[in-house]
C-alpha positions as CSV (number, residue, x, y, z in Angstrom):
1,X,-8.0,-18.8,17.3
2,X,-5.7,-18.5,20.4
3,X,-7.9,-16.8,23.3
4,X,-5.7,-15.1,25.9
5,X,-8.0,-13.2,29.0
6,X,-6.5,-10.1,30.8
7,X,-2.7,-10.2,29.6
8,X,-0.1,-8.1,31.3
9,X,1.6,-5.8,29.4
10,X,4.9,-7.6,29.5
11,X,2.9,-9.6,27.2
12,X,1.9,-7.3,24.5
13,X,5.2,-7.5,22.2
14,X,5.0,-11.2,22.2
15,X,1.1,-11.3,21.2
16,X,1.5,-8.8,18.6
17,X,4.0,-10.8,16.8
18,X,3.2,-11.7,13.3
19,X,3.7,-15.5,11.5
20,X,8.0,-15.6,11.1
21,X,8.9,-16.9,7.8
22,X,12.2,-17.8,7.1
23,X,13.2,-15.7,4.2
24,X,17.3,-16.8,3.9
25,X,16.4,-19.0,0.6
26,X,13.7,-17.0,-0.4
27,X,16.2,-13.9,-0.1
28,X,18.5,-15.6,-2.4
29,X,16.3,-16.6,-4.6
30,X,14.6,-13.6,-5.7
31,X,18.0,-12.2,-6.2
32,X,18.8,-14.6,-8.9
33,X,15.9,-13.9,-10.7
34,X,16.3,-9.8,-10.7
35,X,20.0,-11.0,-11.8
36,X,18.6,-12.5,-14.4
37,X,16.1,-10.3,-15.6
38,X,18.5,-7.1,-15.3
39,X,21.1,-9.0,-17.8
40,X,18.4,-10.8,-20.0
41,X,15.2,-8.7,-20.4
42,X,12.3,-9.8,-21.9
43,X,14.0,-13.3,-22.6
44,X,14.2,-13.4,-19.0
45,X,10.4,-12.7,-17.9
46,X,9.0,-15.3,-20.7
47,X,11.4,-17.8,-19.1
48,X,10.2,-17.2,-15.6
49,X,6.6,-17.0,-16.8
50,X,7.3,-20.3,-18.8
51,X,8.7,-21.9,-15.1
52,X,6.3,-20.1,-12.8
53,X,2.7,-19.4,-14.5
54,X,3.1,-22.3,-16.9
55,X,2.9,-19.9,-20.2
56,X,5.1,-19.7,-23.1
57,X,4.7,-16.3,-24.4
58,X,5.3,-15.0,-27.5
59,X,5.2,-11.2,-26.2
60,X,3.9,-9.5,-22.8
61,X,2.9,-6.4,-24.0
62,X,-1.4,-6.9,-24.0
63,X,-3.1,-5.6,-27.0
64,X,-5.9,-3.3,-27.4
65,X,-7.7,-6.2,-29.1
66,X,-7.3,-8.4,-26.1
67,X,-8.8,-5.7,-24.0
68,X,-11.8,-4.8,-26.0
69,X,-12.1,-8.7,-25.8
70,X,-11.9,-8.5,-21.7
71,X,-14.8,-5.8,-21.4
72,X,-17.1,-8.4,-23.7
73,X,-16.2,-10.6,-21.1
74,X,-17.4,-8.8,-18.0
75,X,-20.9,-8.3,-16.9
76,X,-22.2,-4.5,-17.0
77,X,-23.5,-5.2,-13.8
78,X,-19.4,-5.9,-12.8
79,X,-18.7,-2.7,-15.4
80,X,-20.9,-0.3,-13.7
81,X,-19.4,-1.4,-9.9
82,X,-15.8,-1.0,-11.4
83,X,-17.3,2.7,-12.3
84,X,-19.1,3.6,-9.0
85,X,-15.9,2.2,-7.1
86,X,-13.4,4.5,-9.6
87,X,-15.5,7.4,-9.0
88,X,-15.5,7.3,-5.4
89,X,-12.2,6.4,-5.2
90,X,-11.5,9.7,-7.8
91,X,-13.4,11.8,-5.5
92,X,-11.4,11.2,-2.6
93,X,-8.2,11.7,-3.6
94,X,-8.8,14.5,-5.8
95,X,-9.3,15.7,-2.4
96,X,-5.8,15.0,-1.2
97,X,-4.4,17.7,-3.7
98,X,-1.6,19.9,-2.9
99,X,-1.9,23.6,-2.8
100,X,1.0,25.7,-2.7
101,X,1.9,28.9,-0.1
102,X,4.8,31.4,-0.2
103,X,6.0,32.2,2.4
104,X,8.2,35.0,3.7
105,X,10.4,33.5,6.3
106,X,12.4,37.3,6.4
107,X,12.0,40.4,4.0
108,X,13.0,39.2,0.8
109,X,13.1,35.7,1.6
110,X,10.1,33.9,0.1
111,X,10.2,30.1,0.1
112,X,7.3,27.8,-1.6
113,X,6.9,24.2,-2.4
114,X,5.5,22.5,-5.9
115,X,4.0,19.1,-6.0
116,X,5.1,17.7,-9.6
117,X,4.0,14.2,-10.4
118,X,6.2,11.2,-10.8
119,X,6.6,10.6,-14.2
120,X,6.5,7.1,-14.2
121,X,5.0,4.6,-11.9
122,X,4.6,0.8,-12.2
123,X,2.1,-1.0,-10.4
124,X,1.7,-4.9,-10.1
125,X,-1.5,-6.4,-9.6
126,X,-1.6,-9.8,-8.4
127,X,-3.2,-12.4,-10.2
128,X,-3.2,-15.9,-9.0
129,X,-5.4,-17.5,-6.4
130,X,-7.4,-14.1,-6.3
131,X,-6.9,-11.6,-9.0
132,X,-7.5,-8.6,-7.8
133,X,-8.9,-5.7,-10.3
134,X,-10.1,-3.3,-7.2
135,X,-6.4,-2.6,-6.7
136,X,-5.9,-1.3,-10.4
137,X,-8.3,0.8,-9.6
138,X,-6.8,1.6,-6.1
139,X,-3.4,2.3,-7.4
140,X,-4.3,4.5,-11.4
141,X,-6.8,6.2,-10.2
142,X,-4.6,8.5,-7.7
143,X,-1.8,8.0,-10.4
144,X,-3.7,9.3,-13.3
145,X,-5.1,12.3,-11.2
146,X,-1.3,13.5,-9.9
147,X,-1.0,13.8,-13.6
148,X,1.9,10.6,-13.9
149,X,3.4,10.6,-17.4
150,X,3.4,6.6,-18.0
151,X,1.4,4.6,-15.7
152,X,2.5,1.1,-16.1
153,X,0.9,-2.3,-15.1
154,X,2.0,-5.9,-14.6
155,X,-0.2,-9.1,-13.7
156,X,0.3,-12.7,-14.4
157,X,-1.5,-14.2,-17.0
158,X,-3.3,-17.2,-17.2
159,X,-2.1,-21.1,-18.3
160,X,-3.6,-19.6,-21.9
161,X,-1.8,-16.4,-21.6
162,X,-4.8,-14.7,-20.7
163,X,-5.2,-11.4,-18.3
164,X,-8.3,-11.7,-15.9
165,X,-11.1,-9.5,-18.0
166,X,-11.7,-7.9,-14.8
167,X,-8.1,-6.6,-14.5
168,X,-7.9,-5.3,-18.2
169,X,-11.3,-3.7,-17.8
170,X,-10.7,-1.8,-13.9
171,X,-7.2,-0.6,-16.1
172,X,-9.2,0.8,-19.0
173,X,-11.5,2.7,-17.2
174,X,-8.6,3.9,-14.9
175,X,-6.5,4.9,-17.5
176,X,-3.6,2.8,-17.4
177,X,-0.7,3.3,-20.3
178,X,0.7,0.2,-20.7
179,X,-0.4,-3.4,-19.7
180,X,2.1,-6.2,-19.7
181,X,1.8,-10.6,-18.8
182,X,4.3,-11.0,-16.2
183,X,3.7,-11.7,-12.4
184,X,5.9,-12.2,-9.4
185,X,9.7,-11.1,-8.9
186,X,10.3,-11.3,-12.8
187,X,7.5,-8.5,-12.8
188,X,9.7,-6.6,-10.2
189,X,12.7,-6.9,-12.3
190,X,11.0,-5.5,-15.4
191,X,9.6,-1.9,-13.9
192,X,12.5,-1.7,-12.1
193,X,15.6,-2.2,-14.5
194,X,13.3,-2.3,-17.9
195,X,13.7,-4.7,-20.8
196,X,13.3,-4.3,-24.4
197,X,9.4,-4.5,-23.9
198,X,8.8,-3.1,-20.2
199,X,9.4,0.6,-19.6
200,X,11.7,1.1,-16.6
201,X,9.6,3.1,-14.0
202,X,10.4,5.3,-10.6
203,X,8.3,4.0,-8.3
204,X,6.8,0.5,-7.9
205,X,3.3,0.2,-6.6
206,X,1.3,-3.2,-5.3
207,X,1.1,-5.8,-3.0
208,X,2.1,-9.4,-3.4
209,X,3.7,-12.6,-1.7
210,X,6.4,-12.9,0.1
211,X,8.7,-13.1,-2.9
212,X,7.2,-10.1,-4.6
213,X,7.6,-8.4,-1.4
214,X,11.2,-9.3,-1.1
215,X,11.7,-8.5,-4.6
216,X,10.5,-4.7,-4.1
217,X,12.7,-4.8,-1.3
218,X,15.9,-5.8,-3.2
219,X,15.6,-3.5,-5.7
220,X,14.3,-0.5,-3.6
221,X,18.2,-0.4,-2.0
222,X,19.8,1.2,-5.3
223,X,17.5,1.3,-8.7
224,X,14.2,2.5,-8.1
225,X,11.7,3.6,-5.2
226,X,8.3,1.6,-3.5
227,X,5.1,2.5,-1.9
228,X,6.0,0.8,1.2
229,X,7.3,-2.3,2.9
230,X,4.2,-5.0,3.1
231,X,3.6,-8.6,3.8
232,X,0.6,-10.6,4.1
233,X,-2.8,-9.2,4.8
234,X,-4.6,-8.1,8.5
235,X,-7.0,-6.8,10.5
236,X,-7.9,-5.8,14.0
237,X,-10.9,-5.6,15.5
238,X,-12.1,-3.8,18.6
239,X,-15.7,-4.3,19.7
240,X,-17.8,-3.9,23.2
241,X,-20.6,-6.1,24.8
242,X,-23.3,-4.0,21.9
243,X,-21.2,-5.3,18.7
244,X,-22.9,-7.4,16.6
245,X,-21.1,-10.8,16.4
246,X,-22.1,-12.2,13.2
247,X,-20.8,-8.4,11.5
248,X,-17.2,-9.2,13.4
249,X,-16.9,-12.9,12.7
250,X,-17.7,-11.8,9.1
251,X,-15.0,-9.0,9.3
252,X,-12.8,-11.6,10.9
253,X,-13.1,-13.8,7.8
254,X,-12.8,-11.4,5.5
255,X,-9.6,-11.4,6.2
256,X,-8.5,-14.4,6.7
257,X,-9.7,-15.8,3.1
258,X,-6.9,-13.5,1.4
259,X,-4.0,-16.3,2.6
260,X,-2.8,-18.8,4.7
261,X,-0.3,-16.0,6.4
262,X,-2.8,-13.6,6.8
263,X,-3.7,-12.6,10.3
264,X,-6.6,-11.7,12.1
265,X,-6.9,-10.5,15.9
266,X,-10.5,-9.5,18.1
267,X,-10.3,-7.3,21.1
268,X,-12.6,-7.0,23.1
269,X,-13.8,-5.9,26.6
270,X,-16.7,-8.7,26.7
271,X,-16.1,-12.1,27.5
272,X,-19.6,-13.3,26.1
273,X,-18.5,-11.8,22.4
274,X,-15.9,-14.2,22.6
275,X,-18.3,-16.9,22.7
276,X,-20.9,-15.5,20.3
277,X,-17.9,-14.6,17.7
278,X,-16.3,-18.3,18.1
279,X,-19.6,-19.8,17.0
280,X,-20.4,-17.1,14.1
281,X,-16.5,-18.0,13.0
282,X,-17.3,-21.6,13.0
283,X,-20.6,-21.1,11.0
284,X,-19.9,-18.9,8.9
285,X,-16.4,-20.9,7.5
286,X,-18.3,-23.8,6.5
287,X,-19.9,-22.2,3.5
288,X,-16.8,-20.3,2.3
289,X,-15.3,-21.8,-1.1
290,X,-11.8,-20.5,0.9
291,X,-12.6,-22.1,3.9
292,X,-9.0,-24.2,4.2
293,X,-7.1,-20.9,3.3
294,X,-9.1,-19.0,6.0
295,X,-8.4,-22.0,8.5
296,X,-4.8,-21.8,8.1
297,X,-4.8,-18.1,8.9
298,X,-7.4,-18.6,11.9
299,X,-4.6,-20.9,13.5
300,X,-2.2,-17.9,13.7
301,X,-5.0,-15.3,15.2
302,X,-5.7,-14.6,18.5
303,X,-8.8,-13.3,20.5
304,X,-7.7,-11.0,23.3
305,X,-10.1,-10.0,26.5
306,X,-9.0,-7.3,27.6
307,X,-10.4,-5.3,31.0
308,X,-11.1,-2.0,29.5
309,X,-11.4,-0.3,26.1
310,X,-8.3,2.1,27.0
311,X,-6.3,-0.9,27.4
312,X,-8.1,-2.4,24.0
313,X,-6.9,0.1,22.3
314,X,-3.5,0.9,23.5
315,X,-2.7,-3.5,23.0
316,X,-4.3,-2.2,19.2
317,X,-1.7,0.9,18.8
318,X,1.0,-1.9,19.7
319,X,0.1,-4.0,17.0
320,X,-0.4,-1.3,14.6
321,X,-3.1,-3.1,11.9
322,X,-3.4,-2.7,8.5
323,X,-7.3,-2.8,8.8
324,X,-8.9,-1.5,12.4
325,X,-12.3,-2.2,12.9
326,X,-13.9,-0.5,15.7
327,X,-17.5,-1.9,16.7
328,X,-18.2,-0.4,20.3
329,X,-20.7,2.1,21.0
330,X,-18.7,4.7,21.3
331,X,-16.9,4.7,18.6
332,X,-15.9,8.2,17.9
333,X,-14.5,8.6,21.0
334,X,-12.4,5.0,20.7
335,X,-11.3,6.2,17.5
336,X,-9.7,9.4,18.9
337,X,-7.4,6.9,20.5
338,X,-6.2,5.7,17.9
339,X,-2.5,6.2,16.7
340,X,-1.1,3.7,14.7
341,X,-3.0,1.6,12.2
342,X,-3.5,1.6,8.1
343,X,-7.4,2.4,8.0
344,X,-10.0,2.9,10.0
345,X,-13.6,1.6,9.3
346,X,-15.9,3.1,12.5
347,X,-19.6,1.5,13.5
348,X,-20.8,-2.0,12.8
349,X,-21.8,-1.0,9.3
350,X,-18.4,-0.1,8.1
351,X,-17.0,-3.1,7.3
352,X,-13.6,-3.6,5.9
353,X,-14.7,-5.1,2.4
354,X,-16.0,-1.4,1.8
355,X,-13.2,0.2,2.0
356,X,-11.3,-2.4,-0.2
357,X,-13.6,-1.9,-2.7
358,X,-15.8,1.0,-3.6
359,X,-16.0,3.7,-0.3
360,X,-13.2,5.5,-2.0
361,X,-10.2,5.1,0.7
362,X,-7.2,3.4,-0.4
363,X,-6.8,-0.5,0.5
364,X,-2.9,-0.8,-0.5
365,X,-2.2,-0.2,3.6
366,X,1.2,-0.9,5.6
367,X,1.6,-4.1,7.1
368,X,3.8,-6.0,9.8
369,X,3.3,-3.2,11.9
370,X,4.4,-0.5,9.5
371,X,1.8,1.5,10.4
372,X,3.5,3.2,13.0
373,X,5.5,5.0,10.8
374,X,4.0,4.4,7.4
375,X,0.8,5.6,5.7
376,X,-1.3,4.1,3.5
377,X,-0.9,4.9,-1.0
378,X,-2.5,8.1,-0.9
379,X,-2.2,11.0,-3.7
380,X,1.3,12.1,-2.4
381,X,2.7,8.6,-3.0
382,X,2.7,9.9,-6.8
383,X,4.1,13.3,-6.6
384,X,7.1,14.7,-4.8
385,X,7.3,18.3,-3.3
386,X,10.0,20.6,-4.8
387,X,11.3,23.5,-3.0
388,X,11.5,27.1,-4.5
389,X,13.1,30.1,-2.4
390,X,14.0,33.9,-4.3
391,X,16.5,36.2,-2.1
392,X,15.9,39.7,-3.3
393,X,18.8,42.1,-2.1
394,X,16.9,42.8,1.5
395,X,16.9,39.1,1.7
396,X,20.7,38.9,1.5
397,X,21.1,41.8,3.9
398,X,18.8,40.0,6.4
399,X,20.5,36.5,6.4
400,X,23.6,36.8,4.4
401,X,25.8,37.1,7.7
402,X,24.0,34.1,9.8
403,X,24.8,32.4,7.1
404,X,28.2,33.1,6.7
405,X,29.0,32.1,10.1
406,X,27.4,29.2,10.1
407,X,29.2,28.2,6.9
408,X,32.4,29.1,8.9
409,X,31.7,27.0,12.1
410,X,31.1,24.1,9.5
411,X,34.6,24.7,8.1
412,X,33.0,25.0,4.7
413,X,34.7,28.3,3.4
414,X,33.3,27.8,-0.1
415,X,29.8,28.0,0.9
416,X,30.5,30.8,3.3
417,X,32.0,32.7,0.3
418,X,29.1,32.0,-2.0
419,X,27.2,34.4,0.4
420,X,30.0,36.4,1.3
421,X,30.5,37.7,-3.2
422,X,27.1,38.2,-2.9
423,X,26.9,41.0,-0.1
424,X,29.7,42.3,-1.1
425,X,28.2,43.3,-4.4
426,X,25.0,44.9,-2.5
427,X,27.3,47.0,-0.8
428,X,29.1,48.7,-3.5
C-alpha cells in the first residue's frame, strides 16, 4: 500500500482517484452481445453461456427439483444463518415503509403521494470466483416486502450447469419467482429486453464486473431502469491512535479479497497505526486462500496520515466510500461529520463483513464515488411514489387565476384555458 504523510489539499482529487480501466473495447463489446441477445433470445444466452461459463444448456429456467436438490446440499448450520441474516435484513427494511399524508396546500387543494411497488424487478447475482448468496438475500428481501409482482433472478451456472446450492437456497427462503442459468452481459440482455424464457423486467438489481456494469449501463439509456451505477468493491477506514490494528488490517482485507480492482484506503491521524497496520496486513495475507487477488488490490490502496481527524474525514467525504469504517474513540462525534459514503459501520466491533451479511443493512452500496449523490438499495429502490391532488370548487377559486397567468406568461393558451372552462363554470 502507497503511504502518503500530511498531503495538501491540492492533493486530495489525485489520491482519491480510483484504478482507470480502459473501457473502449470493453464498451463495444458488451454492445454486441445485448445486440445479440435482443434479436436472438434464449438462443442467444445458451450461446454466450456455451462461450463464456463453458455450459451447453438445454434450458435456463431452474427447476423446483433442482432446488429442493440445493437445500440437501447446504448445511442447516449455513440454512439457519441464511434465516437469521433474512430476518434481520426483513426487519430493517420493513422499517423503511412509506406512509402517506394529505396535505392541504390551499382550501380545497389536497395533494398526497402513494408508494406502489414495481412490478417487476430482475436481480443478478454473481457467481464465479465468489458466488455470492447474501446478495439474493440483500436484493428479494426488500423486493418481496414492497410487495414486487415478479421478482426475477439470474446467476451463472457451473461447468455442469449447476446453480451454487447456496444461491438457490438464500432465493427460496427470500421468495424469489423465477430463477434462471445465465451470468454476465447475456444476463443483462435477458431482464432487460426478455426472451422466450426470461421475463423482461423494470428495474435491474446487482453488482458485477466491469462488463456487467457496462452492460446495465447500456441498456439503462432507453429500455429499462438500474439500482445505480457501480464498479468494483471499497472501503475506507478512519481510525485514531486507540484503534485496534489487527480489527483494521482485517477490515482492510476484507476488502481487498473481493478482486484485483478493488480498493482499499486507511486514514488515520497516528503515524504508529501505520506501522502496526502494515505488519497485521502482511500477517494476516499469508493465510488467506485469496491472498494474490487481495495483493493485487493492496498495490492500488493507499495509507493516508493525516494531521487531524477533521481533516481525516473531510479527505474521506472526497473520496466518498462505499464502506466507511470509523475506529476512533470518538466515533459518534466523527460520524456526525460524515457526508458522503455508502455505509457506515461505527466502533471497532462493527466490522464491514457484518453489514454484508447478517446486521440487516443493505451491502448493494454506490461505488466510484457515487456516494455523493447516490444511496445505497434500500426499500424505495422497489416502489415509486405517485402523486394524487383533488380541487374541490374552493380549490379552483383559490388558484384557478395564478394559474391562468402563469399558463399565459408560458405562452401555453391551452393549459391556461383548461383552468379558465373550469372557473367559468363555478361562476354561473
Amino acid at each position: 500500500m502507497k503511504i502518503i504523510r500530511y498531503p495538501e489539499r491540492s492533493e486530495w482529487q489525485k489520491i482519491v482517484e480510483r484504478p482507470h480501466l480502459d473501457v473502449s473495447t470493453l464498451n463495444q463489446t458488451v454492445a454486441e452481445v445485448l445486440a445479440d441477445v435482443r434479436q436472438r433470445g434464449d438462443e442467444a444466452v445458451k450461446g454466450y453461456e456455451l462461450k463464456f461459463d463453458h455450459v451447453d444448456l438445454p434450458t435456463l429456467e431452474v427447476t423446483k427439483e433442482e432446488i429442493d436438490e440445493a437445500e440437501t446440499l447446504v448445511s442447516e448450520e449455513l440454512k439457519e444463518a441464511i434465516r437469521l441474516a433474512h430476518a434481520n435484513i426483513g426487519a430493517f427494511h420493513e422499517s423503511q415503509r412509506f406512509r402517506s399524508k394529505r396535505i392541504e396546500t390551499q382550501p380545497g387543494v389536497t395533494c398526497w403521494q402513494k408508494s406502489i411497488a414495481i412490478e417487476k424487478v430482475g436481480l443478478y447475482i454473481p457467481g464465479g470466483t465468489a458466488p455470492l448468496f447474501s446478495t439474493v438475500l440483500m436484493l428479494a428481501t426488500p423486493a418481496k416486502i414492497a410487495r414486487c409482482k415478479e421478482i426475477v433472478l439470474c446467476t451463472p451456472p457451473d461447468r455442469q450447469g449447476k446453480v451454487n446450492p447456496a444461491i438457490l437456497t438464500a432465493a427460496r427462503v427470500a421468495g424469489v419467482s423465477k430463477i434462471f442459468k445465465a451470468g454476465g452481459v447475456q444476463a443483462i440482455g435477458a431482464m432487460a429486453y426478455g426472451t422466450e424464457t426470461v421475463p423482461k423486467v423494470y428495474k435491474i438489481f446487482g453488482p458485477g464486473n466491469q462488463y456487467v456494469m457496462a452492460a446495465k449501463q447500456q441498456v439503462s439509456l432507453h429500455d429499462v431502469a438500474i439500482d445505480m451505477p457501480a464498479g468494483p468493491s471499497e472501503v475506507c477506514v478512519i481510525a485514531d491512535d486507540t484503534a485496534n490494528a489487527e480489527f483494521v488490517a482485517a477490515d482492510l482485507l476484507s476488502q481487498a479479497e473481493h478482486g484485483v480492482d478493488s480498493q482499499v484506503f486507511l486514514i488515520t491521524t497516528s503515524n504508529k497505526l501505520i506501522d502496526d497496520v502494515q505488519k497485521e496486513v502482511s500477517r494476516q495475507l499469508r493465510a488467506l486462500p485469496r491472498k494474490e487477488i487481495a495483493q493485487k488490490a493492496l498495490e492500488n490502496s493507499v495509507i493516508v496520515l493525516s494531521s487531524d481527524i477533521h481533516e481525516a474525514v473531510a479527505l474521506s467525504n472526497t473520496y466518498a466510500p462505499e464502506h466507511l469504517v470509523i475506529q476512533t474513540e470518538d466515533y459518534e462525534k466523527v460520524a456526525s461529520m460524515v457526508v458522503n459514503a455508502g455505509s457506515v459501520f461505527l466502533g471497532k466491533y462493527a466490522c464491514e463483513s457484518a453489514g454484508d451479511y447478517a446486521s440487516g443493512t443493505n451491502h448493494t452500496l454506490p461505488t466510484h464515488g457515487y456516494a455523493t449523490a447516490y444511496s445505497g438499495v434500500n426499500l424505495d429502490s422497489y416502489c415509486r411514489k405517485v402523486t394524487f391532488q383533488h380541487l374541490t370548487e374552493e380549490g379552483v377559486r383559490r388558484i384557478g387565476h395564478a394559474v391562468e397567468l402563469m399558463a399565459e406568461a408560458e405562452q401555453l393558451d391551452a393549459h391556461k384555458n383548461a383552468m379558465t372552462v373550469r372557473l367559468k363554470d363555478i361562476e354561473h
